[in-house]
N, C-alpha and C positions, 0 to 999 in steps of 0.2 A: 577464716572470717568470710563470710557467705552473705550478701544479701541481696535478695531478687524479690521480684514483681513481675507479672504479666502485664503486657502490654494492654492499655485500652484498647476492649476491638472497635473498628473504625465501620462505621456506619457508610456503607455504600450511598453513592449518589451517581446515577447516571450511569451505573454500571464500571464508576472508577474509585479504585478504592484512594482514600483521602493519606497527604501527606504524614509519615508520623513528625511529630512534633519535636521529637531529637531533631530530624532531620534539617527541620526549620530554624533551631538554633543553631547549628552546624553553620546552616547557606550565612546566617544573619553573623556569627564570628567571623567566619573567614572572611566576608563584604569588608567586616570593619578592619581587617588587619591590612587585606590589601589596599585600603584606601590610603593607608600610608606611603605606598609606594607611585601612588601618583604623582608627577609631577609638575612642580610649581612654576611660573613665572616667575620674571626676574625683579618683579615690582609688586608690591604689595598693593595697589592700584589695581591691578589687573588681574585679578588672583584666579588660578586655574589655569585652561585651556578654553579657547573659543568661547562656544555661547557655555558652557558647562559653568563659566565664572558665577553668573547670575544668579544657580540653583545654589552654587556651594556657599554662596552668600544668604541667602534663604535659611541656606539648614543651621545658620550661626544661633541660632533658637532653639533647642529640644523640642517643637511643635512639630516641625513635619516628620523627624523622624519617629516619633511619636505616633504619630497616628498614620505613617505607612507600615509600624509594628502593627500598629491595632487590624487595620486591612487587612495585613497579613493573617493573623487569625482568624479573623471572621472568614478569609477565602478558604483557610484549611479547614473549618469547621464545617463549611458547605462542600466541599470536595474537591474544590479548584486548586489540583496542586500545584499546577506548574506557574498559574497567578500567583499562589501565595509564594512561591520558594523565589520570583521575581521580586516582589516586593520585599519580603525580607531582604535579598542583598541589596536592593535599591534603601532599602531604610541601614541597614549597615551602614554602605557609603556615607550615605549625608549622616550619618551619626558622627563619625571621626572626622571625617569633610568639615564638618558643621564646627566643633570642635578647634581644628587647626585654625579656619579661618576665621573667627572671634578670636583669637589669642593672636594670627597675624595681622588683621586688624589695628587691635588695639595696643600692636608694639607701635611706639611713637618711632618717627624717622627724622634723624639727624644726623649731623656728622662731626661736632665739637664737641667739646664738653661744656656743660650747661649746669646754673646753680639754681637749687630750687629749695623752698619753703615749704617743707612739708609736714601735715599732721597722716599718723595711722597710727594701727597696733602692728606690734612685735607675733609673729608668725612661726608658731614651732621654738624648739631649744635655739639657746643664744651658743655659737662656738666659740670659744674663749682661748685663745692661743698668750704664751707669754708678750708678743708683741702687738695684736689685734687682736677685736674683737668681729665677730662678722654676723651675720643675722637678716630675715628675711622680713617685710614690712610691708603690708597692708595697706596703701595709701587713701584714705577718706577727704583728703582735700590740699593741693599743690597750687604755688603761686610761684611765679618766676621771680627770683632776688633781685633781677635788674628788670624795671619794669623797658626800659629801653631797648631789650636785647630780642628781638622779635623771632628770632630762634630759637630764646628758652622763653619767649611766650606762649609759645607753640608745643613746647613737649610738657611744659608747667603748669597744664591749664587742665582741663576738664577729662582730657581722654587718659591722662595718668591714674583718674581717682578710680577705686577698683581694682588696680593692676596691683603689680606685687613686685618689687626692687629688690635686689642682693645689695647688704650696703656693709661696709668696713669702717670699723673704729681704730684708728691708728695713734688716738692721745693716748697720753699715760701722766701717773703722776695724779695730783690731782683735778686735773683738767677732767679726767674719766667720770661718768654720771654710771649707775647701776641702770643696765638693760635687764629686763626681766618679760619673760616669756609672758602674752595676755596681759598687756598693759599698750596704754597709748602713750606718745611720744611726739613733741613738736620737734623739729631739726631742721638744719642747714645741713642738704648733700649737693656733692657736685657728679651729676650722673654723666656716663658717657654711653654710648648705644653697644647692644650686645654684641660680640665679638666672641671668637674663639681661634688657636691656634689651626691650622688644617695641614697633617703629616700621615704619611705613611704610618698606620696603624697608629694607636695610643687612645687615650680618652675624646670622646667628642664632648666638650664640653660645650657646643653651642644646644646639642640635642639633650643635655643635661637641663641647661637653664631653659629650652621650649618643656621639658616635661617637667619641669617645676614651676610652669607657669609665669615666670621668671622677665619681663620687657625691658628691664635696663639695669645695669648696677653701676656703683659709685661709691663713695666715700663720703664720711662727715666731715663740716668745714669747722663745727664747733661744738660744746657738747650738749646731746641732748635734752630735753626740758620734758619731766617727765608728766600726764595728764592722767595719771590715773588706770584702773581695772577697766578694760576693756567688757562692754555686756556683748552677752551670746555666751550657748555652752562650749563655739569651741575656744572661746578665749579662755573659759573656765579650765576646758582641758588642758591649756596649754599652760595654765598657772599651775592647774597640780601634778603636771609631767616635770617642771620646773623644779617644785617645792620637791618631787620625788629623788632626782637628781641629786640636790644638795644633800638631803637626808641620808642618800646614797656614798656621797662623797663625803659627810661627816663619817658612818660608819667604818671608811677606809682608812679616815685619820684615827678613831677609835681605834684600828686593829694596831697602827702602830706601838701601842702600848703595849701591849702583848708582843713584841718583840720583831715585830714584821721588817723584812729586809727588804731594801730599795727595789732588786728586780724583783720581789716577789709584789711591791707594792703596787708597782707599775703594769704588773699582769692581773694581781686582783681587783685594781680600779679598769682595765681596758675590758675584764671580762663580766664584771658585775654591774658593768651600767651596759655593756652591746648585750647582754644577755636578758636583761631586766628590762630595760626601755629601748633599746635599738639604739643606744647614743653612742658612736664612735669617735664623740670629743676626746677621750681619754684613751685611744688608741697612738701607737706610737707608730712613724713607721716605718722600725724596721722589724714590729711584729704585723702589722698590714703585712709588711712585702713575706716575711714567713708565711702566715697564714696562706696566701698566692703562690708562691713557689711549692708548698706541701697542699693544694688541693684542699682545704679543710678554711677557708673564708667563707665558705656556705654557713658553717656553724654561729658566727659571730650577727647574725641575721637574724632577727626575733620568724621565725619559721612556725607553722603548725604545728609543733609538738609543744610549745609553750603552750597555743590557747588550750589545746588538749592537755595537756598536763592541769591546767588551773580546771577547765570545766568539768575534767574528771575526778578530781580533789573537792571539787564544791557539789558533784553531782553526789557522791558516795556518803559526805557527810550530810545531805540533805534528806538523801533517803533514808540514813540510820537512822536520823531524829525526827521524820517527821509524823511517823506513827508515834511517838509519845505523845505529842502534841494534843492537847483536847480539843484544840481550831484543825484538826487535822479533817472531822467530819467524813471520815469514808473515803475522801476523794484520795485515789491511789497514788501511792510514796514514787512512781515512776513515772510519772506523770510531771508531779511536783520536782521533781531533782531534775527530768530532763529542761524545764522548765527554767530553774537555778540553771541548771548549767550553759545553757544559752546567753542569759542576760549576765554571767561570769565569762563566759567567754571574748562579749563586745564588750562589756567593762575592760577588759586585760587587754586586747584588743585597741585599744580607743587610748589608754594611759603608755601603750607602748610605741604610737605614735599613728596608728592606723598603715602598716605598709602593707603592702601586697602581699606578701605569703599570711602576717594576719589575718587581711581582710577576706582571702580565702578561705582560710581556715573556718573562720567565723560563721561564713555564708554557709559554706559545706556541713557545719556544725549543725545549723540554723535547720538549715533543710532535712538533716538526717532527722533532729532531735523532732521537727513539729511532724516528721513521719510517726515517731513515738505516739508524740499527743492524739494525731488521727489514726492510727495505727493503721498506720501503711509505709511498705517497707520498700526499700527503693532498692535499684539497681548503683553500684559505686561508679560504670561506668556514664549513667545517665546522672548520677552526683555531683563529680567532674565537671562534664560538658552544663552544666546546669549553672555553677560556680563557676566556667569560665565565663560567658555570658552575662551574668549577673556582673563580673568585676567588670567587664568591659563596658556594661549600662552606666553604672555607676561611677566609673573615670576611662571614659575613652581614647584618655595619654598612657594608660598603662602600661602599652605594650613597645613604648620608649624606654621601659625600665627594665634592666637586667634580672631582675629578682623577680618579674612577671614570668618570664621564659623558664628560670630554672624553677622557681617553685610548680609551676603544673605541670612540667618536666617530668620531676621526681615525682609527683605523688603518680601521676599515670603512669608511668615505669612502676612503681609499689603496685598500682592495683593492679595490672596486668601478671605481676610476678606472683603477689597472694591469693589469686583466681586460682580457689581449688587449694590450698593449703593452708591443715586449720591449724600448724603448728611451729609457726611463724616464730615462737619464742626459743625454740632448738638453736645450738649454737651455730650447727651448721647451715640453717635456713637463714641466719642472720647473715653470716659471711656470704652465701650467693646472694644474698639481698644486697649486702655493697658493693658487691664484685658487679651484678647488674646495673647501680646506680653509676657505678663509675665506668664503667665501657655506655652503658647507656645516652650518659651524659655530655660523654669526650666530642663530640662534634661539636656541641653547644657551648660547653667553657672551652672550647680551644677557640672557637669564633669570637667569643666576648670575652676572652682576657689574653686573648693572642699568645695563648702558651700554650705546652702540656707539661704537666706535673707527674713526673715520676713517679713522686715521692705520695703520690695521693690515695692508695690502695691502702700501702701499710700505715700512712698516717692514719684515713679514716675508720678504718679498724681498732686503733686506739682512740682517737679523738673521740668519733661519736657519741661511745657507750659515756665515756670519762663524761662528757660535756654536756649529753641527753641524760645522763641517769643519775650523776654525781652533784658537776657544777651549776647544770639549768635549774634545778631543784633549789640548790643553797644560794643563787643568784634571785630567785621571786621570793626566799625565805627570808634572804634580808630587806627586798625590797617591803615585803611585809609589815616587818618588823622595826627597819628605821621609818616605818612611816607613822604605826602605832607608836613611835617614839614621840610623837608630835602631840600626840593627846593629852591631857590633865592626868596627872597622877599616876604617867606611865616613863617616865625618866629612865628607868631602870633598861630598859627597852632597847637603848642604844649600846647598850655596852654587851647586850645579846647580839646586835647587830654588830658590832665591832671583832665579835670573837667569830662570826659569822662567814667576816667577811678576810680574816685572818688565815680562816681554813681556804677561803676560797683563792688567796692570793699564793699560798704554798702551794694549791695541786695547780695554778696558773700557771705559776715558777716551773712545775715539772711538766707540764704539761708544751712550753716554748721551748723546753731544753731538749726534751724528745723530738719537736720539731724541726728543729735547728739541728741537730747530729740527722733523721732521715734526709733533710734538702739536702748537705752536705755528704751523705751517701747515694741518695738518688736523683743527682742535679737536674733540673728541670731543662726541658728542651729549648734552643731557641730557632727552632724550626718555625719559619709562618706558615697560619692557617690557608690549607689551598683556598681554591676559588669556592663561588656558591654550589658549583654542580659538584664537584668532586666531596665537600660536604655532605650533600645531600645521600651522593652514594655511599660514602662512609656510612651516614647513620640507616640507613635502609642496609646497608650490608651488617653491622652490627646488630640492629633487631632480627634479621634472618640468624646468624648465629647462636643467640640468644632464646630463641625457638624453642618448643619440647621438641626429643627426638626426633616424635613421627614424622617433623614437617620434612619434607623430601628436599632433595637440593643444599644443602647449609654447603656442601663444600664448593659449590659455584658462588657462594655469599663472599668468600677470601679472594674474588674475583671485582668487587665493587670495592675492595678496598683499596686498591693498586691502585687508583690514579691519586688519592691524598696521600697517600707511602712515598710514592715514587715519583710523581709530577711535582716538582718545582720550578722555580723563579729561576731565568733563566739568565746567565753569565753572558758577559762580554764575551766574545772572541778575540785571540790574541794581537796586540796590538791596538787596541778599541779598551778606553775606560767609559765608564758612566759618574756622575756625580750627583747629587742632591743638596741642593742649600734649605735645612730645614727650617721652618717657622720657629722660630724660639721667644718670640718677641724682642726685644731689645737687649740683641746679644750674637752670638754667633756660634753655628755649628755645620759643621760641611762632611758628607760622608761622599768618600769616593774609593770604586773598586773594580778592579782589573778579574781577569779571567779566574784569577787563584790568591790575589790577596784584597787585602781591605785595608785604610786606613781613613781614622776622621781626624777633620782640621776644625779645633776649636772642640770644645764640648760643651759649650750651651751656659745660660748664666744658673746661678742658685739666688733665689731670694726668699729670705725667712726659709722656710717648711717646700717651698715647692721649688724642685731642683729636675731642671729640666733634660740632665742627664738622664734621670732616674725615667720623668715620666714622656719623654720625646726621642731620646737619642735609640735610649734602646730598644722602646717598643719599635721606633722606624729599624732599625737594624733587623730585628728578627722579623719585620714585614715584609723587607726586600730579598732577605734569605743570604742577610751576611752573617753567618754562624763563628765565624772568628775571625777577628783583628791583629793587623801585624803591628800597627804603628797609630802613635796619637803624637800631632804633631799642634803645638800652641802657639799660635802667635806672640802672648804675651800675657803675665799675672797681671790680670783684672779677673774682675767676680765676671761681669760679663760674658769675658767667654773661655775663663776656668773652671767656674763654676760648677760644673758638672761634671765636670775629671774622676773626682773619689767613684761616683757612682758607675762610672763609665769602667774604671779599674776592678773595680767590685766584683763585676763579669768578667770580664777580659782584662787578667791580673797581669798575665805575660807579655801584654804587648808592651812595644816598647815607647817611650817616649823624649820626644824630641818637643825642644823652646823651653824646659823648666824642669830646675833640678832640685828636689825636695832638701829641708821640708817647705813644701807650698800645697794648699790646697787638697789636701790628702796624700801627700807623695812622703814616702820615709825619708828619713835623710839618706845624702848621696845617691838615690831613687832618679832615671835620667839622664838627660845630655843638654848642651847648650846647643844652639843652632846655628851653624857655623857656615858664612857666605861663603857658598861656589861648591857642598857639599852637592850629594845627588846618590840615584840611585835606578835602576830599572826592573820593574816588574811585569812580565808579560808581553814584553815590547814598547812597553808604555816608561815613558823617562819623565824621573821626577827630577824638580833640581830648587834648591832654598836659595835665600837670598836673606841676609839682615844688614840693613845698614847699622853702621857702627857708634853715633850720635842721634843726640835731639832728644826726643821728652820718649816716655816709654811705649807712646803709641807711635812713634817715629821706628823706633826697634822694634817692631812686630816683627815678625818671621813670615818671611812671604814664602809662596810655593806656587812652581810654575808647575804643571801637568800638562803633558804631550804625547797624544797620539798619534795615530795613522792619520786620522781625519778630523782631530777635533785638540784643540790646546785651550786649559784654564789658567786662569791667572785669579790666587787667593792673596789677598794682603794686607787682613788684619787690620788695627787702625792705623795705616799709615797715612800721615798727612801730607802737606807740600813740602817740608825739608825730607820727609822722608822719599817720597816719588822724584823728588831733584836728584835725588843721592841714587836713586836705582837706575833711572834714566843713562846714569853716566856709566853706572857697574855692571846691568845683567838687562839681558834679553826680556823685554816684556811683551812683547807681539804674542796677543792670544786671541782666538774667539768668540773666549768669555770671560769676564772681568767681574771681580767681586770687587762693586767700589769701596773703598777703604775709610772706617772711621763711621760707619752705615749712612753715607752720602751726605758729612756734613760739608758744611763749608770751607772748611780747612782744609780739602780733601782732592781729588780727582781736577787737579789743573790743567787748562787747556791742553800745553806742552805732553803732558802724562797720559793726556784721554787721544793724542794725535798718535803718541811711543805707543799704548798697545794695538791699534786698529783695530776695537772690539767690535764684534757686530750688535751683541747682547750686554749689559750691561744691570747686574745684580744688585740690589740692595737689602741688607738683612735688616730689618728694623722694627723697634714695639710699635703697635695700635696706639694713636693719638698721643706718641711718646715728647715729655713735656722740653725734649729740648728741639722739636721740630724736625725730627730727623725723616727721608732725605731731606736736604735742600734744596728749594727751587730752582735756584741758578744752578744747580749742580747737577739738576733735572736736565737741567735745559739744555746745559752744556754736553750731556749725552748725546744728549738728541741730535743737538744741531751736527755733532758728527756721524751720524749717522746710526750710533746704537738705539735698539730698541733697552727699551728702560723696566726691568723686573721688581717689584718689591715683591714682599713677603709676607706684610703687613695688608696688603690687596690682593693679591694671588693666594698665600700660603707657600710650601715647599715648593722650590724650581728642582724641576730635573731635568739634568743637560745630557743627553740622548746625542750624538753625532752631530754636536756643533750645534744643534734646534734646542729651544727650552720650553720645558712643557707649565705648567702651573695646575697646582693641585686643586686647589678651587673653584678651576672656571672647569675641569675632569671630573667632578664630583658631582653625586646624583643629587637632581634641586628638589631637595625633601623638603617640606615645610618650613623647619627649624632650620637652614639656611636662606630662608627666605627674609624669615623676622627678624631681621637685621640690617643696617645699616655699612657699605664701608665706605671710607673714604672716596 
């Protein structure tokens, strides 16, 4: 597949020939990409650097960068290159500049939580869990519930309306009112400002909620009051993305009549609505975490092959019929179908929620097809660059989303591999086609999923063809089909769709099963991602590789690869631990590790769905480049800080565990040991030693753990309160130089007596954001203090890491991207 163009020749001026106009898109993307790595002040007030605040505040308008686009052309049209390739990146900048600062703006700033009366519409699909419901909302007009409370007058008032809330329904029963996507809603939430964990490696979910536009979430106080069909088309979209949904999930109740089994049911509903609409409500996950560990989550992603799949299906039936047609008039069948197949693509496009590799698709669609109409045939590399630009015009948050990077990823690795070969459908041209996408790609998913997948070669060699050529097909066919279900006199429709989506749920079934036996043949690394430079060499050494023969040099290319091979995160020396108290929110998890072993204290809480073993412990584990565990040692059975055990085992089956002995919490029976005071042990030179007092309530019997080095001693202690610190005082050594206060510094906790017995210099608190039992406590604050420890939380800093006695904090270490800025902490 071939298509070219010559270049417009460029009219001399002054004897210098004029900028090409690729090239001015080029200056104008990379302006906007790097404008993200500018950094922010630490006050929304003052946003920027120096006098630069003033301008980025200007560009919160789409005017100037607007018409420093416009200048720009006009300079390259007259011959001013090197003005016009200025102004383009100067019009970049305040593009994305312009962008951030309207959205940090308009984040309100607080620091409690606050009740408020709000009217909007419901935004996108509603997610629907058996315990909540959660859902995004469009605020049109907010009033504070206590008109006394001059802190929710403040966030309740005028600068809310516009924004857009994440908000949770936690009734049930029938207290529950039907949320439906493109409909308005009066309600009582109680919002609290945006917040996200901050750990070594894992999700950044504050930069999730800045690229969703996202100023505060919260929770309903009562149920909502519904107002009706929200007008605009995209409320419109969003009712028949909604109504497609249902239709979608009647079908899968349909297939069970036809004999459908549980896992098959659960694979054919997770992959005919991700495939159909992009909706991952019906994903489970511990088919997420396959799809992730086997490389093949790109699939589950409404991707370019959909819209092209539908505008090619709509293009081919339009051309066969529309020479029949008497309205047909002359005017050419190719003309007409590329025509259809444009406004079938944003249709399909726009019902699957508009994300990024669609809206690519589409543009790129867009553009080839109106080359048709004017018959002019474009270059795929100037296609590309043409469709990155355009997504970046058109949402200048884009390139906060993971699925922005891999989708133009891959297609420019495809077009660069199909340059020059027109026989792309050969078996064998298809397997270097994956083999290149997935060496290709491996810097970029190992960077944003902080893994590498073994198992993702031979998975996507099955998966693709199955899931591009089989499932994506039978997943728009039902969408089709349960939707013509809905019309007068087409009933029968669904039970097409039922047996539709029948077949689809059996090749699902064998489709997770093949998954699951490669992960467990080709376990996924948990090596962390090197730094950015050794990245960069990786992927420039693997494009060299990747090369035709002729390019000279490929085997100096095996030489850019050694520093991501071979450079890692570097170990204690012996005698020397390190430690980490991660952010879990209101709960506990402590990883600490010696020159050659590892072990974590506590593993983090689970509540509902989100189990912060899964999504905290272990991404930090494989970021600091501890690759195996010897020991997981628990304070005590609470969800708090057991709760993430099963997950933490899941990886790391063998290690062993000490403070609980199954079945608890994922543990078989007889699974463990109890923890037995004056027990110990040494690793590396570093001496651990437990302690459990023997009475009092079961946060009194936590399992403490002394850790001592050469130069640094911690002291962990679980919720131990005042009988239980009485009780240690008298039994075991507590003199440490860092103290995890106990109980996450409530009041029952760190008595003066206990806070004088260890001589802490530092003093830890693990505890949730705005958590409703006030945790730490003031006086328990204070009481640190006034002996002289400096006072850590977690819930303010994020993860502490205790480095030779000194504690570092992950958030005040962390680059101030915008999306850390628009937020509030305590």
């Amino acid at each position: 597949m071939q298509i070219h163009s010559s270049p417009r020749p460029a009219r001399p001026t002054g004897g210098r020939r004029p900028l090409a106009l690729r090239w001015l898109l080029l200056a104008w993307a990379v302006a906007t990409l790097m404008a993200w790595f500018v950094p922010w002040r630490s006050s929304p007030e003052s946003i920027g650097i120096g006098p630069l605040g003033a301008a980025w505040l200007a560009a919160g308008t789409p005017i100037l960068p607007l018409v420093l686009a416009l200048l720009s052309l006009a300079a390259w049209r007259v011959g001013h290159s090197r003005i016009a390739i200025v102004m383009a990146v100067v019009a970049g900048l305040a593009h994305s500049l312009g962008a951030a600062a309207t959205l940090v703006v308009q984040t309100p700033v607080f620091d409690q939580r606050v009740d408020c009366r709000i009217e909007g519409r419901v935004v996108g699909l509603v997610d629907v869990a058996p315990d909540r419901r959660r859902f995004r909302l469009t605020v049109t007009r907010a009033v504070a519930l206590d008109g006394h409370d001059p802190q929710a007058r403040q966030v309740c008032g005028k600068r809310l309306v516009g924004g857009r809330l994440r908000l949770s329904d936690y009734q049930r029963g029938t207290s529950r009112r039907l949320l439906a996507a493109g409909h308005e809603y009066r309600l009582v939430a109680r919002l609290k400002p945006l917040h996200g964990h901050v750990n070594p490696g894992g999700f950044d979910y504050r930069r999730w909620l800045f690229r969703h536009q996202i100023i505060a979430t919260g929770y309903l106080r009562e149920p909502p009051v519904g107002l009706g069909p929200a007008p605009g088309w995209q409320a419109g979209m969003d009712r028949l993305r909604s109504l497609a949904r249902e239709r979608l999930a009647a079908s899968v109740r349909q297939a069970d009549e036809f004999g459908l089994a549980s896992q098959a049911r659960a694979a054919g509903a997770a992959l005919a609505h991700g495939l159909a609409l992009g909706d991952r409500g019906e994903l489970t996950e511990r088919q997420w975490e396959m799809l992730l560990a086997s490389g093949t989550n790109h699939l589950l992603a409404i991707s370019g092959l959909h819209v092209g799949m539908i505008a090619a299906l709509v293009a081919l039936l339009v051309r066969s019929l529309w020479g029949r047609l008497a309205v047909s008039g002359g005017v050419p069948a190719q003309r007409v179908a590329a025509l259809a197949a444009v406004m079938a693509g944003w249709a399909y496009a726009l019902i699957a929620g508009l994300s990024i590799p669609t809206l690519r698709a589409a543009l790129m669609l867009t553009v080839l097809l109106l080359g048709v109409l004017l018959q002019r045939r474009w270059r795929l590399g100037d296609l590309w660059l043409l469709a990155f630009a355009l997504v970046l015009a058109i949402d200048p948050l884009a390139p906060l989303d993971m699925g922005f990077w891999l989708s133009f990823a891959a297609v420019l690795l495809i077009i660069v591999f199909v340059r020059g070969r027109e026989a792309l459908w050969r078996p064998l041209e298809l397997l270097r086609l994956q083999w290149l996408l997935t060496l290709g790609l491996l810097p970029l998913t190992w960077a944003l999923f902080d893994r590498i997948a073994f198992a993702s070669l031979p998975a996507n060699l099955v998966a693709v063809p199955l899931v591009s050529m089989l499932i994506t097909p039978l997943a728009l066919a039902d969408l089709m089909v349960s939707l013509l279900a809905t019309l007068p006199g087409l009933p029968a429709a669904l039970s097409l769709g039922g047996g539709i989506a029948w077949l689809i749920g059996w090749l699902g079934a064998g489709l997770f099963a093949m998954l699951d036996w490669l992960v467990a043949v080709f376990p996924e690394s948990s090596r962390a991602p090197p730094n950015g430079l050794a990245l960069f060499f990786l992927a420039i050494g693997l494009v060299w590789l990747m090369l035709p023969r002729r390019f000279p040099g490929r085997a100096w290319a095996l030489v850019l690869l050694v520093p991501a091979v071979a450079v890692g995160p570097s170990r204690p020396e012996a005698g020397r631990f390190e430690a980490t108290v991660l952010d879990v929110g209101q709960g506990l998890a402590v990883l600490v590790w010696t020159a050659n072993h590892a072990l974590v204290y506590d593993a983090g809480p689970r509540f509902g769905r989100f189990d912060t073993g899964e999504a905290i412990v272990l991404p930090a584990m494989r970021s600091l480049g501890i690759g195996e565990l010897d020991r997981v040692v628990i304070s005590h059975d609470a969800r708090d800080h057991a709760g993430g055990l099963a997950a933490v085992r899941s990886t790391f089956s063998e290690a062993a565990v000490v403070g609980l002995v199954g079945p608890a919490q994922g543990l078989e029976a007889g699974v463990g040991s109890p923890c037995r005071h004056g027990d110990g042990w040494t690793w590396d030179g570093v001496r651990f030693e437990l302690a459990r007092p023997p009475f009092g309530s079961a946060n009194d019997r936590s399992c403490v753990l002394r850790v001592v080095g050469r130069t640094t001693s911690l002291l962990l202690t679980g919720d131990t309160e005042s009988a239980g610190e009485s009780w240690l005082r008298r039994q075991f050594d507590l003199r440490a130089d860092v103290v995890l206060a106990g109980h996450h510094g409530s009041s029952t906790s760190s008595t003066a007596a206990f806070i004088e017995a260890t001589g802490a210099r530092h003093a830890l608190v693990s505890a949730g954001f705005l958590n409703r039992w006030g945790h730490p406590s003031p006086e328990v604050v204070a009481r640190w203090r006034a002996a002289g420890a400096t006072v850590w939380r977690t819930d303010r800093h994020g993860a502490l890491r205790i480095v030779s006695g000194e504690v570092g904090a992950s958030r005040g270490s962390s680059w101030p991207f915008a999306w850390r800025l628009a937020a509030s902490e305590p």
